[in-house]
VOBA-1610 file (N, C-alpha, C; in pm, whole numbers, padded with zeros to 5 digits, always signed):
BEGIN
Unk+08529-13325+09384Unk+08388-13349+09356Unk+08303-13274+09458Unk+08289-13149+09396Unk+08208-13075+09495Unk+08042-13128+09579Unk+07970-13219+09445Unk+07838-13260+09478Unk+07880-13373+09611Unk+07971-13388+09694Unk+07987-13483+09797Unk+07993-13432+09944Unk+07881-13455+09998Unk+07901-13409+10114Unk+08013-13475+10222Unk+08033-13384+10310Unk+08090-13431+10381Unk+08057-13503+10565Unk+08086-13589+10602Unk+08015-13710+10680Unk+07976-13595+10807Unk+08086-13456+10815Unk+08072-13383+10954Unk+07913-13290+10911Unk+07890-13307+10805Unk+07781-13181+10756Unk+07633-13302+10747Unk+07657-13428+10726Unk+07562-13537+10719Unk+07541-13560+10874Unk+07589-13556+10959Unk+07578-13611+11101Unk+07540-13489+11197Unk+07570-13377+11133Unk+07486-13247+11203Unk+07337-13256+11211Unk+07325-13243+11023Unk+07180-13289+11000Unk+07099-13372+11037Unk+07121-13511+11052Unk+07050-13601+11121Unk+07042-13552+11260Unk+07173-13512+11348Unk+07132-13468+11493Unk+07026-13351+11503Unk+07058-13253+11392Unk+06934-13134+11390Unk+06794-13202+11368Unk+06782-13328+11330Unk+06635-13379+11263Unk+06641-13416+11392Unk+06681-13498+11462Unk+06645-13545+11597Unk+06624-13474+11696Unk+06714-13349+11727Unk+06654-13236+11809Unk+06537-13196+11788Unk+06465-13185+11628Unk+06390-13117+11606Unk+06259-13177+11616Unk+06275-13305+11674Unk+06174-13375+11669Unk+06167-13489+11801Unk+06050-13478+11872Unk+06051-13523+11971Unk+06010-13640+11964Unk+05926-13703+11877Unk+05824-13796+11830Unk+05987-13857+11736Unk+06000-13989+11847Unk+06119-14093+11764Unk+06127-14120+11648Unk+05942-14179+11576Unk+05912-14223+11490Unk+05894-14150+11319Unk+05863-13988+11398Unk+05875-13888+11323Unk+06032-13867+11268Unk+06115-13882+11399Unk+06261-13838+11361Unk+06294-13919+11217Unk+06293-14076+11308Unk+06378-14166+11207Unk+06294-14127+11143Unk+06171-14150+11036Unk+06101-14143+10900Unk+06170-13977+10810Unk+06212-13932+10912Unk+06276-13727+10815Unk+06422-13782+10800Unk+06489-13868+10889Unk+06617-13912+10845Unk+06641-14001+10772Unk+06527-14094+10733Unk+06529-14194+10604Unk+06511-14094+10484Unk+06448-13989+10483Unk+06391-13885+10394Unk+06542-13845+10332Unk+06604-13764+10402Unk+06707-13714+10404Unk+06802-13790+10335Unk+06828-13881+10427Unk+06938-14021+10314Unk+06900-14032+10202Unk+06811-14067+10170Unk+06756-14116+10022Unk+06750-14016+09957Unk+06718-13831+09991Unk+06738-13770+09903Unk+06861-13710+09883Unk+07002-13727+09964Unk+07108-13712+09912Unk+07149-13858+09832Unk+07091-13954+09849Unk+07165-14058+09794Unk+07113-14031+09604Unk+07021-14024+09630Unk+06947-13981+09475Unk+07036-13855+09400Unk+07079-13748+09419Unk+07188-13631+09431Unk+07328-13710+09404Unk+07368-13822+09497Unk+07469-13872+09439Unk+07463-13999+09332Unk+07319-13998+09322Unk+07351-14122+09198Unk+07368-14032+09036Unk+07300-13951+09097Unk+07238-13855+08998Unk+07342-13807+08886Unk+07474-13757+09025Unk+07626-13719+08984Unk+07729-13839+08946Unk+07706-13931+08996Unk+07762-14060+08985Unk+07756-14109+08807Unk+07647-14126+08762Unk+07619-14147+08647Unk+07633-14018+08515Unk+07610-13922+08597Unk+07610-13772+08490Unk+07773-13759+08462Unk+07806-13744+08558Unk+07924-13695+08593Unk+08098-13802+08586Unk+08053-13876+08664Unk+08150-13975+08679Unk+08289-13931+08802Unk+08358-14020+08744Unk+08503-14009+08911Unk+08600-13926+08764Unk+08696-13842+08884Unk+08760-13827+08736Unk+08913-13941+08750Unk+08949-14002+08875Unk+08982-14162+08827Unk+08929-14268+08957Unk+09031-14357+08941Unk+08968-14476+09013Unk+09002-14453+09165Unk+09077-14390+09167Unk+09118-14356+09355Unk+08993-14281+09372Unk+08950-14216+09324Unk+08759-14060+09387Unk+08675-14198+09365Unk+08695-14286+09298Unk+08560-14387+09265Unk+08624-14457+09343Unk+08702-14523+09416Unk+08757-14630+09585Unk+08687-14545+09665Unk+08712-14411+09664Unk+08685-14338+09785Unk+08538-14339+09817Unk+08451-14322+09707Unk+08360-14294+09724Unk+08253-14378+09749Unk+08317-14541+09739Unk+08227-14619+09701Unk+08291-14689+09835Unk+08358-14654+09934Unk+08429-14768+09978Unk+08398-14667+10147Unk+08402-14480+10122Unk+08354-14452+10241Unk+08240-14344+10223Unk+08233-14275+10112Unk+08122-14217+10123Unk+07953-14230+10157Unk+07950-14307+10005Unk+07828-14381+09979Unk+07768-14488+10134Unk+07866-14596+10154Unk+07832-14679+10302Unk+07806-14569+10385Unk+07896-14500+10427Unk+07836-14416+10561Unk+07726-14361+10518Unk+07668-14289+10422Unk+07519-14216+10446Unk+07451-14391+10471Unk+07447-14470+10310Unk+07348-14583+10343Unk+07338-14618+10411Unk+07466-14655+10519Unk+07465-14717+10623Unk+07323-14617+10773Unk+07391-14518+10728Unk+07252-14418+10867Unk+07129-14445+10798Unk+07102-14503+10627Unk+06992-14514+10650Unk+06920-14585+10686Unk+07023-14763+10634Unk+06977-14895+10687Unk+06931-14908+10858Unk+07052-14736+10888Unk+07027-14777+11075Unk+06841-14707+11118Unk+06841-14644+11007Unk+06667-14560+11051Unk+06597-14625+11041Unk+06592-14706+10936Unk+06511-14816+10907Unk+06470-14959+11018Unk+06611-14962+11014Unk+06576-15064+11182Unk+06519-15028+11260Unk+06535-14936+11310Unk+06485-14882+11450Unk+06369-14823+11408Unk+06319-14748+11319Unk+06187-14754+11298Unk+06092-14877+11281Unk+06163-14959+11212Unk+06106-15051+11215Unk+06091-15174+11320Unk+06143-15180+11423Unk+06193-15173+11596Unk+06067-15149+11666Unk+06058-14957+11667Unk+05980-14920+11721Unk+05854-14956+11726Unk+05821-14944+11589Unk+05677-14975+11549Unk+05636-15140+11587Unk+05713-15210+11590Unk+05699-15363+11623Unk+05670-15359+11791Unk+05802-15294+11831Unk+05795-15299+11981Unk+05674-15226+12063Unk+05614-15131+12029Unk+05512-15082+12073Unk+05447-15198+12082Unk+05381-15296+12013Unk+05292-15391+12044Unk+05346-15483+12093Unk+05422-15501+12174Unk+05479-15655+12206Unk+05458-15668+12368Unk+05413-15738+12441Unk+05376-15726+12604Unk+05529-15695+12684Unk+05514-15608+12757Unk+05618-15638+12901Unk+05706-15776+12917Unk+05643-15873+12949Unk+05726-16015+12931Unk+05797-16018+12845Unk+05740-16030+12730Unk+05836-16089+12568Unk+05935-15975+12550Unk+05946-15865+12584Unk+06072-15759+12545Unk+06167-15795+12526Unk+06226-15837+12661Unk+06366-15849+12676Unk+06407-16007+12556Unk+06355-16113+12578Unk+06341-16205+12474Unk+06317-16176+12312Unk+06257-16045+12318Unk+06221-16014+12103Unk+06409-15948+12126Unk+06449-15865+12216Unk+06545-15825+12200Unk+06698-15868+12135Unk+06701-15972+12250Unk+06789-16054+12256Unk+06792-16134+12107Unk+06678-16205+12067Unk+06677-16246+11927Unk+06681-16168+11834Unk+06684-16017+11847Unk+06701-15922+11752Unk+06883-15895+11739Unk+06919-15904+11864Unk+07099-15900+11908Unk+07160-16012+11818Unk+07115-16137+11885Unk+07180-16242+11804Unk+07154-16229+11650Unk+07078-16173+11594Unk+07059-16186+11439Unk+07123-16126+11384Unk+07101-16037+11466Unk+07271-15933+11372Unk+07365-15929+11402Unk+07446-15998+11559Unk+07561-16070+11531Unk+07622-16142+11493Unk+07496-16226+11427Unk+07562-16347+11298Unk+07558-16304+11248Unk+07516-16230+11148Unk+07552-16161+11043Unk+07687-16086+11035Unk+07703-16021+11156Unk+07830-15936+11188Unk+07921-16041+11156Unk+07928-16189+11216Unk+08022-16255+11247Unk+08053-16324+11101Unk+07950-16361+11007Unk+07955-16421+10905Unk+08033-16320+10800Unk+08058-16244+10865Unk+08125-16089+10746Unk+08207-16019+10821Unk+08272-16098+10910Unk+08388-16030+10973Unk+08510-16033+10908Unk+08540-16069+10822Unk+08660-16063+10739Unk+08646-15935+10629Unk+08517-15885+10619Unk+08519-15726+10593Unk+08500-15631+10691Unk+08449-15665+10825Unk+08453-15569+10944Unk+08669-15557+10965Unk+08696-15670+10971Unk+08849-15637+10943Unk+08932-15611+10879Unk+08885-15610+10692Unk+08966-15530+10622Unk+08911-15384+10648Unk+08803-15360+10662Unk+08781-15183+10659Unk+08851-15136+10793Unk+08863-15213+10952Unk+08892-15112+11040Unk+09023-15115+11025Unk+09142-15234+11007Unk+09270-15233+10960Unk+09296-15139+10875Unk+09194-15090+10812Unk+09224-15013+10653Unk+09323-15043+10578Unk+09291-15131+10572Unk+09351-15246+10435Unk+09306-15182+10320Unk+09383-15232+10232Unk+09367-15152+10053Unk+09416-15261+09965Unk+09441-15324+10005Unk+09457-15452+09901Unk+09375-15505+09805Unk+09224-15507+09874Unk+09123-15549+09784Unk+09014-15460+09673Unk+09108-15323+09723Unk+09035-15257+09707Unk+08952-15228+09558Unk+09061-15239+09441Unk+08980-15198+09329Unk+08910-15328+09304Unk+08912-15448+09378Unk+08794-15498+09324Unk+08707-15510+09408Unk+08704-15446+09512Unk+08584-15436+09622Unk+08488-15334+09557Unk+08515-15217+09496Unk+08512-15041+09541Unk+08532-14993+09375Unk+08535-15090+09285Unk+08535-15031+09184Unk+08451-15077+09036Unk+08353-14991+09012Unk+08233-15070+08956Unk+08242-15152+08826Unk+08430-15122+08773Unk+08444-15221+08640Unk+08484-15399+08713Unk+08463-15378+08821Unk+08496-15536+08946Unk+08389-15576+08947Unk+08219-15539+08940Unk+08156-15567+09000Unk+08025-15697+08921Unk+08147-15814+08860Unk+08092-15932+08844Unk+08038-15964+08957Unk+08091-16000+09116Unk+07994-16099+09171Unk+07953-15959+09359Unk+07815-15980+09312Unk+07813-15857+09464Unk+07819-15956+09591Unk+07831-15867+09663Unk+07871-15951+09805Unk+07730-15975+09880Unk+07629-15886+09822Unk+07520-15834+09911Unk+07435-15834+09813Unk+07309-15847+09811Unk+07174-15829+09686Unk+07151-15730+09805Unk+07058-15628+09692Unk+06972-15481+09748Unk+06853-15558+09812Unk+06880-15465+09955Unk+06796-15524+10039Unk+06597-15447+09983Unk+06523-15560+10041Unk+06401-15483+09988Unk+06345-15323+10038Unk+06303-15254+09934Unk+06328-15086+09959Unk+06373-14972+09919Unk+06536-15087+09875Unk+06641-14983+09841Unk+06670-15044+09687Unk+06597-14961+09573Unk+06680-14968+09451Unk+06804-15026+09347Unk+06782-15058+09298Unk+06938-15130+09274Unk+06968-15072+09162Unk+07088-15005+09133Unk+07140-14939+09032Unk+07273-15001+09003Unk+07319-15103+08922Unk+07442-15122+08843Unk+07564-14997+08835Unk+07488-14893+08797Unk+07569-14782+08760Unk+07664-14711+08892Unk+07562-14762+09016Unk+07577-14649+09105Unk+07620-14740+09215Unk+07683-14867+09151Unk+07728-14969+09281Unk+07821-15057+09256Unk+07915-15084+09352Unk+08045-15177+09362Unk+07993-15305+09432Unk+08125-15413+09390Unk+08041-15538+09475Unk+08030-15491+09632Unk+08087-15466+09622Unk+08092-15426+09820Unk+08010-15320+09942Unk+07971-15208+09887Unk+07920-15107+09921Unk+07816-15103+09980Unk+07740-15205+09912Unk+07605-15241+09992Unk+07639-15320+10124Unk+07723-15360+10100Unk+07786-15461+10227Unk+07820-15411+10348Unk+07933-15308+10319Unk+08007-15243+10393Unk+07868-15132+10464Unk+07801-15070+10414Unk+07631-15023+10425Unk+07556-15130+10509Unk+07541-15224+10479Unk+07473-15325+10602Unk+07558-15335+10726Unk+07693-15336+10676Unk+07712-15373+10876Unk+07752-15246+10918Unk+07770-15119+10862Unk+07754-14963+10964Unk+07609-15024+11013Unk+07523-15002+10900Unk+07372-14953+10969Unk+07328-15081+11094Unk+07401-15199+11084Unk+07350-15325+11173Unk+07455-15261+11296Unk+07598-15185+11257Unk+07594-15187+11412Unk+07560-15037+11482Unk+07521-14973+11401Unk+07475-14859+11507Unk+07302-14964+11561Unk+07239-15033+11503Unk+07119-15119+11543Unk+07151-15173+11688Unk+07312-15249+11636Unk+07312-15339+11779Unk+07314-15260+11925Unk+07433-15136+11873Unk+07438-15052+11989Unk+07285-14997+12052Unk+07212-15001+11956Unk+07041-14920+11998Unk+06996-15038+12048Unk+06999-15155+12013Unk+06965-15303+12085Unk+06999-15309+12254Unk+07147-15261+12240Unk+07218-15309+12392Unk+07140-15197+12454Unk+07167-15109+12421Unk+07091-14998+12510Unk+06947-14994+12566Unk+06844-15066+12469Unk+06723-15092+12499Unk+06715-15236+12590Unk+06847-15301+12571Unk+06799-15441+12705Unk+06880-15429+12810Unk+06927-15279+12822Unk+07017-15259+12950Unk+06894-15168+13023Unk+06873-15084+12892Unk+06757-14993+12998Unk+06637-15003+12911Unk+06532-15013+12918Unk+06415-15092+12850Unk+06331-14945+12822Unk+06337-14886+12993Unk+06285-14758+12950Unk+06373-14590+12915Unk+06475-14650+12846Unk+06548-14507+12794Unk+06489-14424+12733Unk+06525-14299+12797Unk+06470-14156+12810Unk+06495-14146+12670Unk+06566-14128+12597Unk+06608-14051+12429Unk+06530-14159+12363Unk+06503-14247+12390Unk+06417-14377+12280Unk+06268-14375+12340Unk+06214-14327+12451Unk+06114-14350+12464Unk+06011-14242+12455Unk+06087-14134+12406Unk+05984-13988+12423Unk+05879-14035+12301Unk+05769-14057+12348Unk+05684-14101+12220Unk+05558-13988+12181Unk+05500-13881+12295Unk+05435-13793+12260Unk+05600-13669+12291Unk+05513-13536+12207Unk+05596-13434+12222Unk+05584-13363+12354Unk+05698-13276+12368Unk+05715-13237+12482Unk+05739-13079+12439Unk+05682-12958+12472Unk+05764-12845+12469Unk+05910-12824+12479Unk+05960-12730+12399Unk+06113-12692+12405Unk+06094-12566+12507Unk+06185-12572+12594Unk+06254-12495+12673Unk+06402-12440+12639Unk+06406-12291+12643Unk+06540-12245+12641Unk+06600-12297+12746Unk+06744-12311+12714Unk+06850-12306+12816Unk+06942-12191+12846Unk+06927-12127+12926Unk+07001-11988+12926Unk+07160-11929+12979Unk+07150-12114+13079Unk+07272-12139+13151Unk+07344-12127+13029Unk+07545-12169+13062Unk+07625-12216+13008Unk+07589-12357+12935Unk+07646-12389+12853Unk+07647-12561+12772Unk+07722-12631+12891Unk+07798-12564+12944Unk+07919-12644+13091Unk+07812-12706+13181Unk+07695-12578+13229Unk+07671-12642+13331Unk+07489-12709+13306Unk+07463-12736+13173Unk+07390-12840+13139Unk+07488-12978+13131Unk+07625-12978+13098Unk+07679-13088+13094Unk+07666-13116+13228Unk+07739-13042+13349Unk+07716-13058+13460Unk+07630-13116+13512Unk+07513-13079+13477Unk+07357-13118+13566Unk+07316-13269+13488Unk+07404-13298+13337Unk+07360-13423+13294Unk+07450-13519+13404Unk+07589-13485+13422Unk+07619-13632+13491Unk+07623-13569+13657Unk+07548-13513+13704Unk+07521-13490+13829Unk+07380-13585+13840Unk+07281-13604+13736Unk+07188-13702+13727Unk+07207-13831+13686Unk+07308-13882+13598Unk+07345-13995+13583Unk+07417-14058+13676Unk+07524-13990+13757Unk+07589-14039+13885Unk+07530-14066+14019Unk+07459-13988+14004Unk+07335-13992+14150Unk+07247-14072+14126Unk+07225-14177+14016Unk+07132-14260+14000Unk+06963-14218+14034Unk+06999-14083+13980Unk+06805-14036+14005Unk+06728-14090+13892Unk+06772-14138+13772Unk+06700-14146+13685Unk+06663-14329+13679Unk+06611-14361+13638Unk+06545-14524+13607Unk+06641-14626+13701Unk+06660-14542+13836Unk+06725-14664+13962Unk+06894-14631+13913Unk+06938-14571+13824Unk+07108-14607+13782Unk+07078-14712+13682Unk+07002-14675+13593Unk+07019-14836+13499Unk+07021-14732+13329Unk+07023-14638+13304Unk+07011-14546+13201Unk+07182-14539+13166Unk+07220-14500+13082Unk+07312-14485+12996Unk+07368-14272+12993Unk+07448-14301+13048Unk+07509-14147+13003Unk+07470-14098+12879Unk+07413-14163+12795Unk+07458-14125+12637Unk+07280-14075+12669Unk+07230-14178+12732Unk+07068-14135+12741Unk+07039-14016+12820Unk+07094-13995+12941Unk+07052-13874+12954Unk+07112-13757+12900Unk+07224-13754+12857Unk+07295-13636+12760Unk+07141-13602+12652Unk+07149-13687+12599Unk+07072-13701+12474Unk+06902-13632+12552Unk+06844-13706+12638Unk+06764-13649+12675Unk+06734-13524+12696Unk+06830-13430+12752Unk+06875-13288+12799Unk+06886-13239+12657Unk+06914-13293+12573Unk+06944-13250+12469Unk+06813-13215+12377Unk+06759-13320+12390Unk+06637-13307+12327Unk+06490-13192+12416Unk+06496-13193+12483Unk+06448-13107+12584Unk+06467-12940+12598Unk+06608-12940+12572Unk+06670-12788+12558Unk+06677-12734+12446Unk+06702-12855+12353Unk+06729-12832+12191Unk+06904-12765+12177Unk+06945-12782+12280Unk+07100-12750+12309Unk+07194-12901+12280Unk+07356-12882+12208Unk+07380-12973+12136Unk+07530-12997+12237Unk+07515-13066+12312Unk+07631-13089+12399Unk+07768-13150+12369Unk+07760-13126+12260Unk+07912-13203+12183Unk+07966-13308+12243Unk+08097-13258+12282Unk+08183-13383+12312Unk+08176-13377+12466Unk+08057-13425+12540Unk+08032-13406+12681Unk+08161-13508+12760Unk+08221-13536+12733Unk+08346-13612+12803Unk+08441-13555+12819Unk+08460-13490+12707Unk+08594-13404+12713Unk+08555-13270+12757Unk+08414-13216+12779Unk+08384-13074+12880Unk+08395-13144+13040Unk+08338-13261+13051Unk+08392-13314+13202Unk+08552-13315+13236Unk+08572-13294+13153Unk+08745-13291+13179Unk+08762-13165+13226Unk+08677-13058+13185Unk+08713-12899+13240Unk+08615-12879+13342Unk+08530-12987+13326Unk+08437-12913+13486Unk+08543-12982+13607Unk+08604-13145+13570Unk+08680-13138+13686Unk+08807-13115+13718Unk+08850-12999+13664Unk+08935-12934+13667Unk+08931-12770+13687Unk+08811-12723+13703Unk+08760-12611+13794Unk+08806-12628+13899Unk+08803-12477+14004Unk+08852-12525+14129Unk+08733-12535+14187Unk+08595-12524+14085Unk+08475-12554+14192Unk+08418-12661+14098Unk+08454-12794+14121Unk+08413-12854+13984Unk+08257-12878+13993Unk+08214-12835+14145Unk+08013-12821+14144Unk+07983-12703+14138Unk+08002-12630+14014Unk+07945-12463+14053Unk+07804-12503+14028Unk+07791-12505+13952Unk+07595-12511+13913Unk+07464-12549+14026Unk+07559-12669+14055Unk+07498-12796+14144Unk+07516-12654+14270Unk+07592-12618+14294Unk+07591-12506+14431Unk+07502-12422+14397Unk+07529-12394+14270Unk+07399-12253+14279Unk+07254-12325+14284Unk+07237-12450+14235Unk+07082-12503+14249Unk+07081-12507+14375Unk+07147-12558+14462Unk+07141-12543+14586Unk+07114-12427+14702Unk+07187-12374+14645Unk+07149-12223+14706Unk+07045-12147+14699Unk+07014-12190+14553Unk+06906-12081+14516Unk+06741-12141+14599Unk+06790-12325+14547Unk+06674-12397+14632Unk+06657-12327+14819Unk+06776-12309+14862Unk+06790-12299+15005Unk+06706-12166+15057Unk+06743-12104+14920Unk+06712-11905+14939Unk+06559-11960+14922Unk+06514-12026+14884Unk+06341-12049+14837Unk+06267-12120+14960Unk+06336-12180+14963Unk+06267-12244+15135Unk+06254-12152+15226Unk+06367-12063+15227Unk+06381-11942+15340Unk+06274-11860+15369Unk+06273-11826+15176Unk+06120-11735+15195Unk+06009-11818+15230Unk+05977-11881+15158Unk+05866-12014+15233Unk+05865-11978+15338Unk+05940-11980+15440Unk+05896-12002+15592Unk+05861-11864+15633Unk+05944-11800+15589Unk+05916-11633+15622Unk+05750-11556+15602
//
């Protein structure tokens, strides 16, 4: 089924919408855009077209379809987050938070017997989870927003779609009551893009040379936040920054960069005085 994207070509795009946009609120609203107009593309094929059997219609209904819905249910939160949280005082934060955590860990918890057939990857239930001639009783009513199409839905899908998008939420939850003012969540006016001309190595470099040194918000920021920050700033896409720390410390200079800022800072003072 060629009309199906694939999740590595869906998760580029959303990161390209987020690079491309500095303004949070702008991002998420182009990545709700985006979801909904591939999801429309696949209903489109879904109904025109059909599975050509019931294993492409498990597949599709059981990981395709959830993972986009699911990024979109997650835009939606957090836009809808944002826009709340802007008005809420200093005091009440950490408290709207926390009641935002617990709400969707009951939920998580009340539907953990499908958080554990999908990560087990269990298949037992499957054609009547995942297959739309099953779909007498749904697990989930369409939340308000999102359309409801018979044609284009299994009992489950919407389900399995609520708790992706609730837990990429929770993770954006923990992160906002660990660090309140995170750099990648809080850029709220735009900022100019700057080239990066260095290596991608030694922007990784200079990200956890700032996260380890606790220069940023006291040591209370998140690796993932300042990656992401640098990221958004340079418009440079740092991949799998864990596994390039594995080759910076395994250089035999695992501070080259950090030396040359140094140096070059040192050579600048010099003239200064001169």
């Amino acid at each position: 089924m060629e009309w199906i994207r694939s999740q590595k070509e869906i998760e580029a795009e959303l990161q390209q919408i987020r690079q491309s946009n500095s303004n949070t609120l702008v991002s998420y609203d182009k990545s709700i855009t985006y979801c909904q107009t591939i999801l429309e593309g696949y209903r489109v094929a879904v109904i025109s077209q059909g599975f050509p059997d019931e294993a492409s219609e498990i597949r599709f209904f059981k990981n395709h379809k959830p993972f986009l819905l699911g990024h979109l249910f997650r835009c939606r939160h957090l836009l809808s987050f944002e826009l709340e949280f802007a008005n809420i005082s200093g005091d009440l934060q950490k408290d709207i938070i926390k009641a935002k955590m617990l709400e969707v860990n009951t939920f998580l918890s009340n539907h953990k017997d499908m958080i554990l057939y999908v990560e087990l990857e269990n298949q037992r239930m499957d054609a009547q989870y995942f297959l739309r001639k099953n779909r007498q009783l749904y697990a989930w009513p369409s939340p308000i927003g999102v359309s409801f199409d018979p044609e284009f839905s299994s009992s489950h899908d919407g389900l399995l779609a609520h708790i992706k998008g609730l837990k990429g939420y929770l993770e954006f939850l923990h992160n906002k009551l660990c660090t309140p003012n995170t750099l990648a969540s809080e850029l709220k006016t735009p900022i100019a893009k700057i080239k990066w001309t260095e290596a991608k190595i030694a922007l990784t470099e200079l990200g956890f040379a700032l996260f380890y040194s606790g220069a940023i918000d006291h040591g209370n920021t998140s690796l993932k936040s300042v990656m992401e920050f640098l990221e958004r700033v340079t418009g440079m896409d740092l991949g799998d920054y864990h596994h390039t720390s594995i080759r910076i410390r395994n250089r035999s200079n695992p501070t080259k960069f950090m030396d040359k800022l140094r140096k070059t800072l040192q050579n600048w003072t010099v003239e200064m005085d001169d």
